[in-house]
One Martini backbone bead per residue (centre of mass of N, CA, C, O) as a GRO file, in nm:
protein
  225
    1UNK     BB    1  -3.796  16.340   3.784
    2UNK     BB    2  -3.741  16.337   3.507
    3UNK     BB    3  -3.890  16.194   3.174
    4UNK     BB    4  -3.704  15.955   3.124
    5UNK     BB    5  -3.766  15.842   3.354
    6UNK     BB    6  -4.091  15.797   3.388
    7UNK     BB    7  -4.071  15.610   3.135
    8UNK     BB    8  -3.965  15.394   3.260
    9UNK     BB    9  -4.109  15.312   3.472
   10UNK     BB   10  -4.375  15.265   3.306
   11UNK     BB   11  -4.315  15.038   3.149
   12UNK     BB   12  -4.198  14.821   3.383
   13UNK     BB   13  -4.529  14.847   3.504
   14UNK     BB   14  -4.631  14.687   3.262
   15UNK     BB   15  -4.445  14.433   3.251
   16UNK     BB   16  -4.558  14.324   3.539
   17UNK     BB   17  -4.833  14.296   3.493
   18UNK     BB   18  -4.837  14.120   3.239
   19UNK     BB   19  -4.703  13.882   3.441
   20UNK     BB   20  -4.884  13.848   3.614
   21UNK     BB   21  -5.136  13.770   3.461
   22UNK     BB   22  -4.979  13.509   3.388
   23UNK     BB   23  -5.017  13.177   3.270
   24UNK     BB   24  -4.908  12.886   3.322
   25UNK     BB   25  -4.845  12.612   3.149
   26UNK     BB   26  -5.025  12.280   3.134
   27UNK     BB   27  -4.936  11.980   3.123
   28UNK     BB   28  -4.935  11.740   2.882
   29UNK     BB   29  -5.008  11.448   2.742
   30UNK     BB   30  -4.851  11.212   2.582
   31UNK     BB   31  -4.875  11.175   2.203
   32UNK     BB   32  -4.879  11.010   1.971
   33UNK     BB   33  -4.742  10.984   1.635
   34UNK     BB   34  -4.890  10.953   1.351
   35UNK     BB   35  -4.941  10.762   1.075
   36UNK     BB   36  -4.785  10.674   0.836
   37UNK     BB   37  -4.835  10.726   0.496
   38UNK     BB   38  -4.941  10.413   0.291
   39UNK     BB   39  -4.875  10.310  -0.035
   40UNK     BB   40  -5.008  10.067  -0.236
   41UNK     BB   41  -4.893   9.851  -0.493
   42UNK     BB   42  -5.092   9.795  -0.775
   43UNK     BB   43  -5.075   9.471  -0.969
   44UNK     BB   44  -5.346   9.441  -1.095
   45UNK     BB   45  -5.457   9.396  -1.379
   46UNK     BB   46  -5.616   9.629  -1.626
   47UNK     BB   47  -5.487   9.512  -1.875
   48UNK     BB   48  -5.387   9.401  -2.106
   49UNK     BB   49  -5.065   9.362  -2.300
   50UNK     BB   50  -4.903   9.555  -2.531
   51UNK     BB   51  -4.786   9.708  -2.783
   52UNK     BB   52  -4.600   9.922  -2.955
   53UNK     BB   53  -4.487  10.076  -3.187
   54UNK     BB   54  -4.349   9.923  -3.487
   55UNK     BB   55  -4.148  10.137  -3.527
   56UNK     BB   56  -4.004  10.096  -3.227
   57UNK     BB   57  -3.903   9.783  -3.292
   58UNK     BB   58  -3.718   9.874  -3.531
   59UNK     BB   59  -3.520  10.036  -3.359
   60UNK     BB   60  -3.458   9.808  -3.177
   61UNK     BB   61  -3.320   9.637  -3.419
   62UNK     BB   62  -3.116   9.815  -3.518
   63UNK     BB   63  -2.961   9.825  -3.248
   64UNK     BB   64  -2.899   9.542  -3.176
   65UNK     BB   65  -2.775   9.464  -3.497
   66UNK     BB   66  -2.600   9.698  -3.625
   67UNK     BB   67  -2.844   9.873  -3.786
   68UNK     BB   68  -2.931  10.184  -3.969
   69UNK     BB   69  -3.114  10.034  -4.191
   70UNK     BB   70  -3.383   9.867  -4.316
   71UNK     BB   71  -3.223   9.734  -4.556
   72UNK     BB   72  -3.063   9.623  -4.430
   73UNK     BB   73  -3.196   9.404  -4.233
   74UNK     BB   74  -3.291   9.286  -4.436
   75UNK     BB   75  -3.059   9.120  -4.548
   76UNK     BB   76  -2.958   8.976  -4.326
   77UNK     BB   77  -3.252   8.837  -4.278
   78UNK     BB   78  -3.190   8.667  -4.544
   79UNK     BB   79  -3.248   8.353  -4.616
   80UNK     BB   80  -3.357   8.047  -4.609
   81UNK     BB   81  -3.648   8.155  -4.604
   82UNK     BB   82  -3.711   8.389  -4.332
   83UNK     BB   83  -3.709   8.644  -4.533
   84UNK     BB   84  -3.788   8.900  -4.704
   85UNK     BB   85  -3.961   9.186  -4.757
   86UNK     BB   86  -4.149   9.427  -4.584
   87UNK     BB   87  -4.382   9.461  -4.758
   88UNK     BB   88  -4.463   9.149  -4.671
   89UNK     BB   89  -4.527   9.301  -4.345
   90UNK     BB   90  -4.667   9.548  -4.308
   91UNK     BB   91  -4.971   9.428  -4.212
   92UNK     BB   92  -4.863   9.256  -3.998
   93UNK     BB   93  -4.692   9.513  -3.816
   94UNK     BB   94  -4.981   9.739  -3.860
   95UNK     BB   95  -4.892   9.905  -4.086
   96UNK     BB   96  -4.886  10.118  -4.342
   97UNK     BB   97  -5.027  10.132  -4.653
   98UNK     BB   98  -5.072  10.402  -4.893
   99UNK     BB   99  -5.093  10.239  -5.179
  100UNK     BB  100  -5.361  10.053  -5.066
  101UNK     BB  101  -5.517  10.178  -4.812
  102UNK     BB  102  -5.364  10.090  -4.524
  103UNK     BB  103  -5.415  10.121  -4.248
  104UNK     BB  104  -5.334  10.128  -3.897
  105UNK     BB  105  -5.322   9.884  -3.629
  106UNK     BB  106  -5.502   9.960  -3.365
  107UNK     BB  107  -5.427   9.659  -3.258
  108UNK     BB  108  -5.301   9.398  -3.053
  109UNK     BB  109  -5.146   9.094  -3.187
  110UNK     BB  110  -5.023   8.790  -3.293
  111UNK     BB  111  -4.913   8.836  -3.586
  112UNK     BB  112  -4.722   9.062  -3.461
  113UNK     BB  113  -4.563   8.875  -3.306
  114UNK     BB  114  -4.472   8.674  -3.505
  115UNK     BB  115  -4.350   8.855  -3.733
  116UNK     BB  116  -4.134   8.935  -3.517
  117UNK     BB  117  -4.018   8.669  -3.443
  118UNK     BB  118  -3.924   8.600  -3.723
  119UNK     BB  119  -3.745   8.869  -3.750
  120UNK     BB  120  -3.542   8.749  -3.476
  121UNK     BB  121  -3.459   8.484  -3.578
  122UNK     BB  122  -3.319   8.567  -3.842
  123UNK     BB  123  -3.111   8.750  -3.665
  124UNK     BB  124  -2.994   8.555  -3.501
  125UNK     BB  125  -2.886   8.362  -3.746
  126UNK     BB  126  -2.710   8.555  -3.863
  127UNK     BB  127  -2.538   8.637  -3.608
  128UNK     BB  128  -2.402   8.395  -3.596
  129UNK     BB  129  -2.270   8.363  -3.844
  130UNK     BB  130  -2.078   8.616  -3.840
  131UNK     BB  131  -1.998   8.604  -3.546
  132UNK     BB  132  -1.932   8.319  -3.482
  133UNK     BB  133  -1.858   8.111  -3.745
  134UNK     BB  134  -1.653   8.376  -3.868
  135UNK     BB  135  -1.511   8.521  -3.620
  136UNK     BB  136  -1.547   8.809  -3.511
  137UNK     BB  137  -1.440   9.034  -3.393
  138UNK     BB  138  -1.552   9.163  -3.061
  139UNK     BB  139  -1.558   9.495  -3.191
  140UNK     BB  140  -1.799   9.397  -3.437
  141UNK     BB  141  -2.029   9.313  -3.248
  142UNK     BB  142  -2.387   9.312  -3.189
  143UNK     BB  143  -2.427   9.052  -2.997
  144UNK     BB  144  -2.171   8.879  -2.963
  145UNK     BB  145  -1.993   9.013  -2.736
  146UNK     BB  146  -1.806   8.758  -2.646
  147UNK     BB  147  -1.676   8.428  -2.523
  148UNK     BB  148  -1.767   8.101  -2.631
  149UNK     BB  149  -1.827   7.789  -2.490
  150UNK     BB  150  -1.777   7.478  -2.524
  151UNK     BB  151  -1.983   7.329  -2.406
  152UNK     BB  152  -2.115   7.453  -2.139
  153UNK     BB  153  -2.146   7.543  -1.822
  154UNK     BB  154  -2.320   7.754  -1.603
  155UNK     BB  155  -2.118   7.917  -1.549
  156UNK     BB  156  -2.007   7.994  -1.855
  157UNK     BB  157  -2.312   8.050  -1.953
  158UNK     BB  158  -2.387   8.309  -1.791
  159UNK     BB  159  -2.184   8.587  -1.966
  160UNK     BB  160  -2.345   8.578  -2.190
  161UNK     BB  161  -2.616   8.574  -2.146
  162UNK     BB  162  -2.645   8.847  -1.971
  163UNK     BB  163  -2.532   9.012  -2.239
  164UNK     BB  164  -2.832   8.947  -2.395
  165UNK     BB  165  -2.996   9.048  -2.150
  166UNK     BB  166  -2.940   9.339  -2.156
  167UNK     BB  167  -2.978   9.421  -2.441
  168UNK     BB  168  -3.291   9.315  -2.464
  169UNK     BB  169  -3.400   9.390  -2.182
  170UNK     BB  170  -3.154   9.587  -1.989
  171UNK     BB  171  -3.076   9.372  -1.768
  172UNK     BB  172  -2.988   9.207  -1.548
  173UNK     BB  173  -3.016   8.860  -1.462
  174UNK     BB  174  -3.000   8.869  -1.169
  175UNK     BB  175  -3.271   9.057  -1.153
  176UNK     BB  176  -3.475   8.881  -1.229
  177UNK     BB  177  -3.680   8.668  -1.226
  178UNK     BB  178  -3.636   8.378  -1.114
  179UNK     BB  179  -3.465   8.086  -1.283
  180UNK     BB  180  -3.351   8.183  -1.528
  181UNK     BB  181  -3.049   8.102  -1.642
  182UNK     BB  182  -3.134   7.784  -1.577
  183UNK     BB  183  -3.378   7.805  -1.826
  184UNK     BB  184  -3.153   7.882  -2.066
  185UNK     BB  185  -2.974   7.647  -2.041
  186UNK     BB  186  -3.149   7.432  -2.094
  187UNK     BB  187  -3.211   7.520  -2.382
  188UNK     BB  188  -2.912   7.511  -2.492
  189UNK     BB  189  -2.898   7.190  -2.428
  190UNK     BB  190  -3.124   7.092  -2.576
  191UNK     BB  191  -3.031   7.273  -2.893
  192UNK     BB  192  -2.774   7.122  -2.915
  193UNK     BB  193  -2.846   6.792  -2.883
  194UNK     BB  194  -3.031   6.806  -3.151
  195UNK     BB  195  -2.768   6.949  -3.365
  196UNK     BB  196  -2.515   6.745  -3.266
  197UNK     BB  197  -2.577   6.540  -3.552
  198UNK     BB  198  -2.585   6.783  -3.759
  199UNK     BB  199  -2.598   6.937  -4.068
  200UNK     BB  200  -2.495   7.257  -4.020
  201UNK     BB  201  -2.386   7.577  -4.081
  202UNK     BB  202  -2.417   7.515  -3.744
  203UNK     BB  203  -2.342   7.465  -3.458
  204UNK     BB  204  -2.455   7.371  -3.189
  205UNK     BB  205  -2.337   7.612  -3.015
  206UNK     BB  206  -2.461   7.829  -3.205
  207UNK     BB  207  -2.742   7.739  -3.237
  208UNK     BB  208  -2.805   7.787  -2.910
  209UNK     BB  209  -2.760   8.062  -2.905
  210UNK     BB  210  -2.970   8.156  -3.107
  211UNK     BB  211  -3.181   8.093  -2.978
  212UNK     BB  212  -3.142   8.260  -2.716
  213UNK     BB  213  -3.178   8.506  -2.888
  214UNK     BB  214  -3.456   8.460  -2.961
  215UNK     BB  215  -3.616   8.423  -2.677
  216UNK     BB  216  -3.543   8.725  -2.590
  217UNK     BB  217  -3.661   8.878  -2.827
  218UNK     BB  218  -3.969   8.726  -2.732
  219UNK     BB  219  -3.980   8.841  -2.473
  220UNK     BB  220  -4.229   9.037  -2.321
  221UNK     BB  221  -4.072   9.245  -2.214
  222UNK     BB  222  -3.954   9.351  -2.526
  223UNK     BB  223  -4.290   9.353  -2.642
  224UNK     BB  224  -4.445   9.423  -2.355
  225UNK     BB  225  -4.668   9.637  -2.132
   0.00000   0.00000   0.00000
């Protein structure tokens, strides 16, 4: 026998001894697969709701009203004393005036909501007169874009909300929770009915839509998180 032979022979009876050796394994029973990680979404509220900084809602304004400067969206807000001038709100929206050595408002209060609530009112109302009243083309207007309905029925009124509900608070309406576009309805057809035997410089349903575009400007969702 070769040398070669005999080296294959010894591999063989070594891998045949190591086969002896081995124990097949017994087999166990099955057992459940653990149970997946769960984890819930904690929705208690841990602290009051906040405003953000008054410079994010001034360029949220600039951007919903289709102004570029802030002196424009003054301009805009004027009339009617519903605005003077941003000078006269600086301490109220919280900003600093380092004018008069006025620090920047650290908390979140009512009187800038209400500041701000003040000068969505006035843009809303601006834009009614220009967009709605003026009969402005549907592609150069900034807040309603839509073509609004004398005296809407729910379904008509649905589809102006929506375009409202969409630009100030970001999402379709059709996703609020509860029946908010049914209670938006409402509000319209409240402040319509107020005001469709007065003498005013806009119409019921103009006047309704500016309401309208105020609730959505001044809504939770818009102002605080």
């Amino acid at each position: 026998m070769s040398r070669a032979d005999l080296l294959i022979a010894l591999i063989a009876s070594v891998a045949c001894a190591a086969c002896a050796r081995e124990k097949p394994l017994a087999a166990t029973a099955p057992e459940p697969l653990p149970a997946a990680r769960t984890t819930a979404i904690d929705t208690t509220p841990k602290e009051r709701r906040r405003m953000v900084p008054p410079e994010a809602y001034l360029h949220a304004y600039m951007t919903w009203f289709g102004s570029a400067q802030p002196l424009d969206v003054q301009q805009r807000a004027k009339g009617k004393n519903t605005f003077d001038a941003w000078d006269d709100y600086l301490a109220a929206l919280g900003l600093p005036d380092y004018k008069i050595d006025l620090p920047r408002q650290g908390q979140s209060n009512t009187l800038m909501l209400a500041t701000l609530g003040r000068l969505g009112e006035a843009l809303c109302v601006r834009a009614a007169e220009r967009e709605l009243h003026a009969a402005m083309p549907i592609d150069q207007r900034a807040v309603f874009a839509f073509v609004p309905k004398a005296t809407p029925s729910a379904e008509l009124f649905a589809p102006g909300f929506d375009h409202l509900h969409r630009l100030f608070l970001g999402y379709p309406a059709a996703l609020a929770p509860g029946d908010r576009t049914a209670r938006y309805y409402t509000l319209y057809q409240t402040v319509a009915a107020h005001h469709g035997a007065k003498k005013q410089p806009l119409t019921a349903d103009e006047t309704a839509w500016a309401a309208v575009c105020s609730a959505l400007v001044q809504h939770p969702e818009a102002e605080l998180y």
